[in-house]
PASELUM-545672 format. One record per residue: x, y, z of N, C-alpha, C in turn. Coordinates in pm, 1 decimal. Atoms other than C-alpha are relative to their C-alpha. Last residue first. Layout:
N
n_X:X n_Y:Y n_Z:Z ca_X:X ca_Y:Y ca_Z:Z c_X:X c_Y:Y c_Z:Z
...
// end
This chain:
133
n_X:-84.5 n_Y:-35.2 n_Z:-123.2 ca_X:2123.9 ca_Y:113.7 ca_Z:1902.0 c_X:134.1 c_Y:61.2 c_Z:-98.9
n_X:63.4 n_Y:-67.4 n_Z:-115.2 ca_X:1815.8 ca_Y:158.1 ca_Z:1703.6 c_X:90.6 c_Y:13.0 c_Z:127.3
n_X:47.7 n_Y:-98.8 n_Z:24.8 ca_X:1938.2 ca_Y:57.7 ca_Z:1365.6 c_X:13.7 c_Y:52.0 c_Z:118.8
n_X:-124.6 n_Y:-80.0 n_Z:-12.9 ca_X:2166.0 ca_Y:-212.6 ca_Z:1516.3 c_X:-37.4 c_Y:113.4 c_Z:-85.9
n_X:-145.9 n_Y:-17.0 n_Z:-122.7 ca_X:1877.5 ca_Y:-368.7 ca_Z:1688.3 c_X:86.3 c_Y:89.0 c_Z:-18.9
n_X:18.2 n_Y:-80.8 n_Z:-99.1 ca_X:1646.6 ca_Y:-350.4 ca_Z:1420.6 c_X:66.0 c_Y:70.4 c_Z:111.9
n_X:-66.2 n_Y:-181.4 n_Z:87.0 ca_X:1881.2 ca_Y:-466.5 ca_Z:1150.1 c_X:-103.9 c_Y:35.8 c_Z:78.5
n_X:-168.9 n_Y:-80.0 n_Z:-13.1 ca_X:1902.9 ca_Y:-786.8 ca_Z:1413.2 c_X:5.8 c_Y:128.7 c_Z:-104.0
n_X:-21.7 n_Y:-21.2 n_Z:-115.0 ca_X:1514.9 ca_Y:-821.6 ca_Z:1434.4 c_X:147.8 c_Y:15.9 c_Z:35.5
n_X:51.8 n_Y:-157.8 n_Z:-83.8 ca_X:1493.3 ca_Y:-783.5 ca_Z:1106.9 c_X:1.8 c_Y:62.9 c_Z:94.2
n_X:-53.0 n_Y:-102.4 n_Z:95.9 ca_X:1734.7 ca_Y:-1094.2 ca_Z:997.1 c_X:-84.4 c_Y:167.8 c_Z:42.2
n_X:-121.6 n_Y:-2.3 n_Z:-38.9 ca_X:1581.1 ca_Y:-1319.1 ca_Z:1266.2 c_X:59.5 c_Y:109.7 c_Z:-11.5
n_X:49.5 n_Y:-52.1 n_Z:-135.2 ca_X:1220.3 ca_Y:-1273.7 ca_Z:1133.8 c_X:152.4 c_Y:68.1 c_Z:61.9
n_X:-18.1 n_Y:-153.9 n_Z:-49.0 ca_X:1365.9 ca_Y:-1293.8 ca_Z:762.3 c_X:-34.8 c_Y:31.5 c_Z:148.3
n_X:-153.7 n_Y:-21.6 n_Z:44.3 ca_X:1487.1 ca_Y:-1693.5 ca_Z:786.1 c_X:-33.0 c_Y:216.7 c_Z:47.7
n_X:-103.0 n_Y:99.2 n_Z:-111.0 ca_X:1197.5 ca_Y:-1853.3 ca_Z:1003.9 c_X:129.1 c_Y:120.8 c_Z:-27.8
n_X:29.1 n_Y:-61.0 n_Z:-121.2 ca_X:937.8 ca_Y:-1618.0 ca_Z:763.5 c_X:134.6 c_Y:-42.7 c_Z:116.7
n_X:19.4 n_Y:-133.5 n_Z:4.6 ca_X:1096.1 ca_Y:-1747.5 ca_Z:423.3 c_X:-27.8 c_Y:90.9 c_Z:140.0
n_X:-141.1 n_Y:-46.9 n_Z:74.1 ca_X:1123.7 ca_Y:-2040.1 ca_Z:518.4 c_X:59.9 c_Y:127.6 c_Z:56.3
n_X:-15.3 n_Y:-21.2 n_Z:-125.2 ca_X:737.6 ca_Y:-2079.1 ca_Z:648.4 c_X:176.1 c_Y:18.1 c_Z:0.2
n_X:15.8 n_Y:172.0 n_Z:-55.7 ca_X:679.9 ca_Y:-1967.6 ca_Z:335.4 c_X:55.5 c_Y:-20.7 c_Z:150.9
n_X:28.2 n_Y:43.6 n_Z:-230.9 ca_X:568.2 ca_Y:-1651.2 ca_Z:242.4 c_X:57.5 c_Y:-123.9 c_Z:-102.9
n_X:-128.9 n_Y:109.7 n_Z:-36.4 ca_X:710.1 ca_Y:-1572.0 ca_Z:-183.1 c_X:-16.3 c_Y:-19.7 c_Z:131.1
n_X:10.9 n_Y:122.7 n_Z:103.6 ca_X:385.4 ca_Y:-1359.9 ca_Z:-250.7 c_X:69.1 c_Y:-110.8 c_Z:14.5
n_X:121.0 n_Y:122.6 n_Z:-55.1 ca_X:427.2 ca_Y:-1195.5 ca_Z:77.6 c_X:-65.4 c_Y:-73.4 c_Z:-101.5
n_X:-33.1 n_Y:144.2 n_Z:51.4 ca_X:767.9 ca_Y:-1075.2 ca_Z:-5.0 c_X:-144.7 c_Y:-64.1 c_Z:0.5
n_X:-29.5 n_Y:-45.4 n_Z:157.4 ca_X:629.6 ca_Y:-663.4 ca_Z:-104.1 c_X:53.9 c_Y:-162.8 c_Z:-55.1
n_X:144.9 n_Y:-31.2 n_Z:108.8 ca_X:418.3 ca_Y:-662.4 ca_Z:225.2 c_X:53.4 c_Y:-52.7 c_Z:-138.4
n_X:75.0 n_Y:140.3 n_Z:-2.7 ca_X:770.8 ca_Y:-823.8 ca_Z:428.2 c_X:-157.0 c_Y:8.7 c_Z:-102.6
n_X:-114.7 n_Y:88.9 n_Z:65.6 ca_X:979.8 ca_Y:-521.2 ca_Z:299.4 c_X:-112.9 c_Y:-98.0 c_Z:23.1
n_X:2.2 n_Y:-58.6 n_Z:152.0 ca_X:678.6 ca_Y:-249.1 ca_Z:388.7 c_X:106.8 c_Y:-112.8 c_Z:-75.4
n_X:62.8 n_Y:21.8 n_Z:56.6 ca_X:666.0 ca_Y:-388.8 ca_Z:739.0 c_X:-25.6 c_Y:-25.1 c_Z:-150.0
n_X:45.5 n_Y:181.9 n_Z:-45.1 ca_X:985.2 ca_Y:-405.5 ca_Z:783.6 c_X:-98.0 c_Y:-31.7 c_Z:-22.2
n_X:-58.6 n_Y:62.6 n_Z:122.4 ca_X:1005.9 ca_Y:-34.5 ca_Z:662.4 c_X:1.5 c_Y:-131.3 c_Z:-10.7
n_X:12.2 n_Y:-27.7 n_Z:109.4 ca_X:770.8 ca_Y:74.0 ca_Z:919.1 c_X:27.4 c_Y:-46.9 c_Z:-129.1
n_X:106.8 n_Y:102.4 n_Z:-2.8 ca_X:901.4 ca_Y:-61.5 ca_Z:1175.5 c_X:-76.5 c_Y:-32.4 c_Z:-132.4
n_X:-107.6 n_Y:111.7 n_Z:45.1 ca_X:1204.3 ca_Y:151.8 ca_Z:1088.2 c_X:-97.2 c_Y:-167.0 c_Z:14.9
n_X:-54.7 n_Y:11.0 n_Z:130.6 ca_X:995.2 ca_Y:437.3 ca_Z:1078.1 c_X:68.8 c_Y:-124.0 c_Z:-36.6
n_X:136.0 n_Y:-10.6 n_Z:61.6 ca_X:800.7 ca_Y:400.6 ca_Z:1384.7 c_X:67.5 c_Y:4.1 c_Z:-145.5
n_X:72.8 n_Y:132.9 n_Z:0.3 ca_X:1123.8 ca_Y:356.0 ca_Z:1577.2 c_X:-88.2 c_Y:-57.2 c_Z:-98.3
n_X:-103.7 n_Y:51.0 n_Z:85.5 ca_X:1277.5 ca_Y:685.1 ca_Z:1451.6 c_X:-88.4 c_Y:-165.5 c_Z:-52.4
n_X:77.0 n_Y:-41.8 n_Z:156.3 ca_X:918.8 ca_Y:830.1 ca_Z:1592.2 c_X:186.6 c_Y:-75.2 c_Z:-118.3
n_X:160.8 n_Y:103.2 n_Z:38.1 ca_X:1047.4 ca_Y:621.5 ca_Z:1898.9 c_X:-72.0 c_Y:64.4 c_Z:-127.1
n_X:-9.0 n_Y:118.8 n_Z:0.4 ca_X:1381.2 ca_Y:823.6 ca_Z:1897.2 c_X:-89.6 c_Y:-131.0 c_Z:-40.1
n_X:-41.8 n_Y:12.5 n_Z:124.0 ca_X:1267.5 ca_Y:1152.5 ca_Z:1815.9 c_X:12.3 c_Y:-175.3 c_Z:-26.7
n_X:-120.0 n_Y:-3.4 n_Z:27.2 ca_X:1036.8 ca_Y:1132.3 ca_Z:2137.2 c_X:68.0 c_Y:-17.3 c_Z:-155.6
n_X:31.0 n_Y:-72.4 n_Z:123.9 ca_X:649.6 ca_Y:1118.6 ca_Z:2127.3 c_X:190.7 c_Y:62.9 c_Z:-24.8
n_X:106.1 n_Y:56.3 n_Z:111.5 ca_X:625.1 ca_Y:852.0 ca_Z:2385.2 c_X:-0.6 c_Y:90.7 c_Z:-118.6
n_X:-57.5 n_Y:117.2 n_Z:75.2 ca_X:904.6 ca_Y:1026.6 ca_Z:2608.3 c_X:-53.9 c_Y:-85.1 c_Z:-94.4
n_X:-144.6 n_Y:-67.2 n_Z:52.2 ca_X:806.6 ca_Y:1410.9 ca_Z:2622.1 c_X:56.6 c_Y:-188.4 c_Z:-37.3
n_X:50.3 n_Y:-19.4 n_Z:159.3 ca_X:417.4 ca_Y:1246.6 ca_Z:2647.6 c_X:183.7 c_Y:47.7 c_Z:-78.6
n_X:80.4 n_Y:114.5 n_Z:78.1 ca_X:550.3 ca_Y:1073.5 ca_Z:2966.1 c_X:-44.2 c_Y:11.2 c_Z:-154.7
n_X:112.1 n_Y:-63.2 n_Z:83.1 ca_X:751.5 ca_Y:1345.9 ca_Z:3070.6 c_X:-57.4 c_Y:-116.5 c_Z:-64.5
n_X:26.8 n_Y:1.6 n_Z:142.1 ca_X:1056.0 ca_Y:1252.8 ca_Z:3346.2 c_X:-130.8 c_Y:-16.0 c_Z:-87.1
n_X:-84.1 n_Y:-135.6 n_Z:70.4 ca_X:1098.7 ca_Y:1370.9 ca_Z:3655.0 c_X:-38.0 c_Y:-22.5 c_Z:-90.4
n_X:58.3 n_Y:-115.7 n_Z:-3.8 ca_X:883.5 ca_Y:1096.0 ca_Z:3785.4 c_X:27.9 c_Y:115.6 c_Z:-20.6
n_X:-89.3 n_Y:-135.8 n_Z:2.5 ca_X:1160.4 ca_Y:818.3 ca_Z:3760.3 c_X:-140.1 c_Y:97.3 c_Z:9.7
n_X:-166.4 n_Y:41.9 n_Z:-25.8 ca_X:1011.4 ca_Y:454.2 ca_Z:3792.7 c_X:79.3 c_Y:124.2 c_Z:70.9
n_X:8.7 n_Y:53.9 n_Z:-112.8 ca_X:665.0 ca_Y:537.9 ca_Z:3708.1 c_X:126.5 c_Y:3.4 c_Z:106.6
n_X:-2.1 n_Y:-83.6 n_Z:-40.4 ca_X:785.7 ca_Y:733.3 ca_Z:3407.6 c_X:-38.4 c_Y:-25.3 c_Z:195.9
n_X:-144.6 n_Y:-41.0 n_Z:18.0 ca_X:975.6 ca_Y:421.7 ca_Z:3298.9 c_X:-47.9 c_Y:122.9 c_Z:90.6
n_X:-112.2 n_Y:63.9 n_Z:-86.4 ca_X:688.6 ca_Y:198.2 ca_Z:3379.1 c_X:145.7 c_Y:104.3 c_Z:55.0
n_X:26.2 n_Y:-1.2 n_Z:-156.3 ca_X:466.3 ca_Y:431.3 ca_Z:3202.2 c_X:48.8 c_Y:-42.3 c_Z:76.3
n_X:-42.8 n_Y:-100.4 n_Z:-28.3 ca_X:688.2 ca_Y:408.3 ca_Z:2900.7 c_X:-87.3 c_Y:48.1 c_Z:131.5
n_X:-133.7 n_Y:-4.3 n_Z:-75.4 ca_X:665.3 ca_Y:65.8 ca_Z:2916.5 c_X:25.4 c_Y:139.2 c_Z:28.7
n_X:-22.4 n_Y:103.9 n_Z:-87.3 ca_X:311.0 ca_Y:18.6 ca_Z:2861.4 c_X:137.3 c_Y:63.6 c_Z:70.2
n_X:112.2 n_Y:-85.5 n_Z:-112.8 ca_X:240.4 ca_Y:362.6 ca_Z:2613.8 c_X:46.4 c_Y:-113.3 c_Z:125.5
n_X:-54.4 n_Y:-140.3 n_Z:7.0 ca_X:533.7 ca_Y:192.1 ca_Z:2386.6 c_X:-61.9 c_Y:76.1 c_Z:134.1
n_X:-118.7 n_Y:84.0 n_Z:-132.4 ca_X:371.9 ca_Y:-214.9 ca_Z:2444.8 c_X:86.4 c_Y:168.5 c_Z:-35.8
n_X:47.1 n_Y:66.1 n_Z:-106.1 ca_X:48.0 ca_Y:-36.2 ca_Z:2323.2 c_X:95.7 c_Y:-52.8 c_Z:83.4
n_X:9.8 n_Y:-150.9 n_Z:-55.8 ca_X:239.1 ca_Y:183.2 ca_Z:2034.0 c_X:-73.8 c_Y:-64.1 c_Z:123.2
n_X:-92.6 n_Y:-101.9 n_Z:-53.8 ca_X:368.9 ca_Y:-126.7 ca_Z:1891.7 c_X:-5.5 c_Y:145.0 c_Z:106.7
n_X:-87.9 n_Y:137.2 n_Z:-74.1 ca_X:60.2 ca_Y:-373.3 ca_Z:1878.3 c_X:141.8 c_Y:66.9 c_Z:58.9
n_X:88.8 n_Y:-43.9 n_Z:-74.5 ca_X:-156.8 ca_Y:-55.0 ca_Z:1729.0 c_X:94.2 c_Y:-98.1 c_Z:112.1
n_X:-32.9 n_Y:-192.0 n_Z:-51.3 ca_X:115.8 ca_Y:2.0 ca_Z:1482.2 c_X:-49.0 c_Y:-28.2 c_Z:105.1
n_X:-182.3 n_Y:11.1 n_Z:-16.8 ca_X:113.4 ca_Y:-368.3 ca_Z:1370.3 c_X:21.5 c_Y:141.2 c_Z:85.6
n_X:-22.6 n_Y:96.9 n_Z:-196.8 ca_X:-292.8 ca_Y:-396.9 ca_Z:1432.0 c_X:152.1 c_Y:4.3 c_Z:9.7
n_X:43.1 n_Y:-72.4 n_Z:-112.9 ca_X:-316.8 ca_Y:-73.6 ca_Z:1200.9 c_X:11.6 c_Y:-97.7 c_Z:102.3
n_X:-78.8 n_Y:-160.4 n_Z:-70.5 ca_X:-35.0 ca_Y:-177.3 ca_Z:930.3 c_X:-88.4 c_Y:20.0 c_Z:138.8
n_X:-103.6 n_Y:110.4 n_Z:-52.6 ca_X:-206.6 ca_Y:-582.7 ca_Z:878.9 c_X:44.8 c_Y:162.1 c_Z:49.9
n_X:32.7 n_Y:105.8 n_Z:-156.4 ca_X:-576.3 ca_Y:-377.5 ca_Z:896.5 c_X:84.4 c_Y:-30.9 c_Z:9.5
n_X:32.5 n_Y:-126.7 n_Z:-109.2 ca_X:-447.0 ca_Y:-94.9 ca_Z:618.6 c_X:-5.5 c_Y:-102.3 c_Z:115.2
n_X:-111.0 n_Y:-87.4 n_Z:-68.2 ca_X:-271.5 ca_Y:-375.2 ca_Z:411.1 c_X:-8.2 c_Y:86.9 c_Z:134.9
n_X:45.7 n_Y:-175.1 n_Z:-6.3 ca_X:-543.5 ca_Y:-578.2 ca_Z:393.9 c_X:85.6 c_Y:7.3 c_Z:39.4
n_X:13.9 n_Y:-9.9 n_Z:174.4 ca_X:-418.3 ca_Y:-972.2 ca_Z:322.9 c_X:-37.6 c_Y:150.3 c_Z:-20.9
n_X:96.9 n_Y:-48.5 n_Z:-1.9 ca_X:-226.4 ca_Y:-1013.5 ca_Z:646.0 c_X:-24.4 c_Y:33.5 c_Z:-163.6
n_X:116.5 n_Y:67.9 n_Z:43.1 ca_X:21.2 ca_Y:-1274.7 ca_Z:616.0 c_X:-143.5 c_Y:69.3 c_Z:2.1
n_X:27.6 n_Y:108.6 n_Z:31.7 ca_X:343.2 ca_Y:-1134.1 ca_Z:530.8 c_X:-126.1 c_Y:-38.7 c_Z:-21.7
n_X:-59.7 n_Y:23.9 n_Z:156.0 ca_X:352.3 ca_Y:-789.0 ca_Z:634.2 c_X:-26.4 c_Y:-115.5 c_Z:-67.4
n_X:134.0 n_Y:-92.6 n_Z:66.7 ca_X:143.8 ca_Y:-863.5 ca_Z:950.0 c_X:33.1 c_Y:32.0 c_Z:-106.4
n_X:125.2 n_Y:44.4 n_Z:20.3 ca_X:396.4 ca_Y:-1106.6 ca_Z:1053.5 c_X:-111.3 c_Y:61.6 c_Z:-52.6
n_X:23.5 n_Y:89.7 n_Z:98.4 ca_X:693.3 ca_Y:-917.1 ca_Z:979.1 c_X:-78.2 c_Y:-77.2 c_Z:-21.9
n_X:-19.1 n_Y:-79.2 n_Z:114.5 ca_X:592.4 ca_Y:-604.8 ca_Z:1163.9 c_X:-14.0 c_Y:-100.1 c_Z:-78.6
n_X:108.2 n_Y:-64.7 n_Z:-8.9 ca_X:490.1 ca_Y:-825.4 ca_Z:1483.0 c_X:-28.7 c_Y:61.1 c_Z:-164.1
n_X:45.9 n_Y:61.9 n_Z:55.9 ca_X:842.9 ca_Y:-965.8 ca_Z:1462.7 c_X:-156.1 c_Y:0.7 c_Z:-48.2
n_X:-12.3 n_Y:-36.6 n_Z:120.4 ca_X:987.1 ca_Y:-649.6 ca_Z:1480.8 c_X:-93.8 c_Y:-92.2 c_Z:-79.9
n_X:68.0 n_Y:-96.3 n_Z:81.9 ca_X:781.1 ca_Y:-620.1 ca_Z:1789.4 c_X:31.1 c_Y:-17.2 c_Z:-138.1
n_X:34.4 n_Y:13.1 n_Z:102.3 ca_X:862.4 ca_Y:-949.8 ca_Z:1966.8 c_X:-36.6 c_Y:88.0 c_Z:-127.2
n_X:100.6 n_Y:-5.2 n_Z:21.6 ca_X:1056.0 ca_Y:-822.1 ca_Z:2253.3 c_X:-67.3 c_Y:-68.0 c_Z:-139.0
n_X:27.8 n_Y:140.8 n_Z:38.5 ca_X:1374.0 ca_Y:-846.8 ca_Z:2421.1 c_X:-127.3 c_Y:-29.2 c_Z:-32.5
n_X:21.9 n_Y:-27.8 n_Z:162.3 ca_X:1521.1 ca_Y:-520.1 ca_Z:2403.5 c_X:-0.8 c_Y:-104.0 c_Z:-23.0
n_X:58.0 n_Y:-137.9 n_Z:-30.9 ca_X:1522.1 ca_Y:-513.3 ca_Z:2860.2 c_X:-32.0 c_Y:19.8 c_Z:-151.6
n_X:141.1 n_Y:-2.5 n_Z:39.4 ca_X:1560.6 ca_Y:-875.5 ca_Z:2912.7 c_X:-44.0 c_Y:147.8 c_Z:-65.4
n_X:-118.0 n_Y:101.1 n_Z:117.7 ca_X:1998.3 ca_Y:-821.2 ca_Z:3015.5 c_X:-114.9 c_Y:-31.7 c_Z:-114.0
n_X:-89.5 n_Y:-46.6 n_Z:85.9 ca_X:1879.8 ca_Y:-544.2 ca_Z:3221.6 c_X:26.5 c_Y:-48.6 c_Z:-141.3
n_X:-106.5 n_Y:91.8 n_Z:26.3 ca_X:1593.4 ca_Y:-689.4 ca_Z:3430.6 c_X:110.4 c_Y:40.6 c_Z:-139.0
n_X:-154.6 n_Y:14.7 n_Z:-133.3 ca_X:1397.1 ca_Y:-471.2 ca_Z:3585.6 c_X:70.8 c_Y:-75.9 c_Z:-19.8
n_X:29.7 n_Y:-156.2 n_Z:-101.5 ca_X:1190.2 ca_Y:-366.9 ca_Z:3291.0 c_X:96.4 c_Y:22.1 c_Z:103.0
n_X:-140.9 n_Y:-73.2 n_Z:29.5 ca_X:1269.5 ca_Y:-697.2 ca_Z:3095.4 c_X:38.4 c_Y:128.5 c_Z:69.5
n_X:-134.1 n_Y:95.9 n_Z:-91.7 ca_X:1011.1 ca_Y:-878.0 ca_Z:3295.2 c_X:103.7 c_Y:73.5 c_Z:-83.9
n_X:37.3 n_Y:7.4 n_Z:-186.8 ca_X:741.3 ca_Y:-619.4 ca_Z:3224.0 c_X:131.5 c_Y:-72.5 c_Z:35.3
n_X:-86.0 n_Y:-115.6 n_Z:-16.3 ca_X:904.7 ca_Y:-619.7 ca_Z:2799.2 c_X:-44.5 c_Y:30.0 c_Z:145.0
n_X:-138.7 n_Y:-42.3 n_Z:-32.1 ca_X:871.4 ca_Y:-941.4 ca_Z:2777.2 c_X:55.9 c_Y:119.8 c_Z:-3.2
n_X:-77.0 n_Y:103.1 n_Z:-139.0 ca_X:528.6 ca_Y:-1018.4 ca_Z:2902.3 c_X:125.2 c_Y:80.5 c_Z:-6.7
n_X:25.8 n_Y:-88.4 n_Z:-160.0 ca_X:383.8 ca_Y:-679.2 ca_Z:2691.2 c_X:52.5 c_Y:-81.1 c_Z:135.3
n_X:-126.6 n_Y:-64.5 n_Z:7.6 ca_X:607.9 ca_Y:-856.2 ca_Z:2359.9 c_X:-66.2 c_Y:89.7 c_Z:144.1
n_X:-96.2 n_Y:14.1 n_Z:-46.5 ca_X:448.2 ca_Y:-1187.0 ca_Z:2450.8 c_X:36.4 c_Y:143.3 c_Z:-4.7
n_X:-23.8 n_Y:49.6 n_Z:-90.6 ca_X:112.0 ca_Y:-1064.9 ca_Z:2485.8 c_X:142.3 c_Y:-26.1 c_Z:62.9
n_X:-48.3 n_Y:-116.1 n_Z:-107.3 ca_X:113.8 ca_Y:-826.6 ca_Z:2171.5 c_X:36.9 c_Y:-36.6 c_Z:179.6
n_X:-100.7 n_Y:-99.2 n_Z:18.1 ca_X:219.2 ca_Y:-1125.8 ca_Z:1990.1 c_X:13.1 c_Y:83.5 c_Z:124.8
n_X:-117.2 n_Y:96.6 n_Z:-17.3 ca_X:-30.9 ca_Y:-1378.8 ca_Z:2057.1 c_X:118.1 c_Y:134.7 c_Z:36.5
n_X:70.5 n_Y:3.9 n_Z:-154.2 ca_X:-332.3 ca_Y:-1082.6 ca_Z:2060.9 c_X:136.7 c_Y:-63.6 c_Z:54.2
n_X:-7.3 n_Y:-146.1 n_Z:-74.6 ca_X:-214.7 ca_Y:-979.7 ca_Z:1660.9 c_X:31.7 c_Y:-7.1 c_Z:219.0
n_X:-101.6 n_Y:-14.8 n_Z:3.5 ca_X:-197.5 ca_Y:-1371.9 ca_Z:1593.1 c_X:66.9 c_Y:157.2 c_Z:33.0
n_X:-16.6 n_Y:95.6 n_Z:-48.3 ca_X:-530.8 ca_Y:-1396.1 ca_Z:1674.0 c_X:224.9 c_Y:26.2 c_Z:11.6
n_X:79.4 n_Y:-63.5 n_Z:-108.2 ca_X:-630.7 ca_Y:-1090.7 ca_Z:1459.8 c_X:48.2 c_Y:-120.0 c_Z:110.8
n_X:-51.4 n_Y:-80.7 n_Z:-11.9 ca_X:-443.7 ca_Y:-1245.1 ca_Z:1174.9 c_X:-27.4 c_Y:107.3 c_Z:143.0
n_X:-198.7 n_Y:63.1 n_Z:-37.2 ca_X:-562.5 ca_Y:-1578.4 ca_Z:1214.1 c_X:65.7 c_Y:170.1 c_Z:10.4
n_X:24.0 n_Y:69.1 n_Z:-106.3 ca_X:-949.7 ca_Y:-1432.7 ca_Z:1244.6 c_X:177.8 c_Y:4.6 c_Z:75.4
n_X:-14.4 n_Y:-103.6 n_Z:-77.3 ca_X:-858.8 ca_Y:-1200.0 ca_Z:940.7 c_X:-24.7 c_Y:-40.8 c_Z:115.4
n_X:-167.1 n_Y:-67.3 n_Z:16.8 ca_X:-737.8 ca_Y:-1505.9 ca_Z:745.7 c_X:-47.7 c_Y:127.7 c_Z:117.8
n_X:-133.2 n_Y:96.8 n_Z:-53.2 ca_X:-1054.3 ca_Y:-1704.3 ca_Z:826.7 c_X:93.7 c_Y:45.9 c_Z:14.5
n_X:16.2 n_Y:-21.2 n_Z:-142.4 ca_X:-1305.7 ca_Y:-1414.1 ca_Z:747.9 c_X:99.4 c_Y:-83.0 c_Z:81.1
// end
C-alpha cells in the first residue's frame, strides 16, 4: 500500500507541474514544450510495481494536461475542433512515443537508481522532443 501511495502521490506532483507549465507556457512561446510528461512516463515505468495502474495514471496524467491545453487552444481560436485536435494523428503519434518510454523504463526497473532515473529522464525528454518536432 506504501508504493501505491508514493506512486499515486507522485502521479498528483507531476500532473500539477506539467498543468502549471503548460498554462504559463500557453502564452508564452519560449514555455510552450515545457512540461513534465515524458517524465511522468519514466516515473511510472520505473517505480510503479502494477503495470496496468503505473500505464493508467501515466495515460491518465497525459491525456488531462492534452484535454487542458487543447481547450486553451480551442478557446483561443474557435475555428478550430476540439475533438478534431485531441484525437489528431499527431497526439495519437504522442501516445505512442509515450508509450515506448514507458515500456523502456518498465523493462530498467530492476536496475532504478536514483542514477539511473537523473541520467534517463533527460535522455527521453530530448528523444521526445526530436520525435515530435
Amino acid at each position: 500500500m506504501k508504493k501505491t501511495f508514493r506512486c499515486i502521490l507522485a502521479l498528483f506532483t507531476l500532473l500539477a507541474a506539467t498543468l502549471f507549465l503548460r498554462f504559463v507556457g500557453f502564452d508564452q512561446d519560449s514555455l510552450a514544450n515545457i512540461a513534465p510528461i515524458t517524465a511522468m512516463a519514466v516515473c511510472f515505468g520505473l517505480f510503479c510495481t502494477r503495470p496496468v495502474f503505473g500505464i493508467a495514471l501515466a495515460f491518465a496524467g497525459l491525456f488531462l494536461s492534452d484535454v487542458f491545453v487543447t481547450a486553451l487552444v480551442v478557446q483561443k481560436d474557435p475555428t478550430l475542433s476540439f475533438w478534431g485536435l485531441l484525437f489528431s494523428p499527431t497526439v495519437a503519434l504522442r501516445y505512442v512515443v509515450y508509450a515506448a518510454f514507458f515500456a523502456a523504463a518498465w523493462f530498467l526497473r530492476e536496475r532504478r537508481s536514483a542514477t539511473l532515473t537523473l541520467a534517463i529522464t533527460p535522455l527521453a525528454s530530448v528523444g521526445f522532443y526530436t520525435v515530435m518536432n
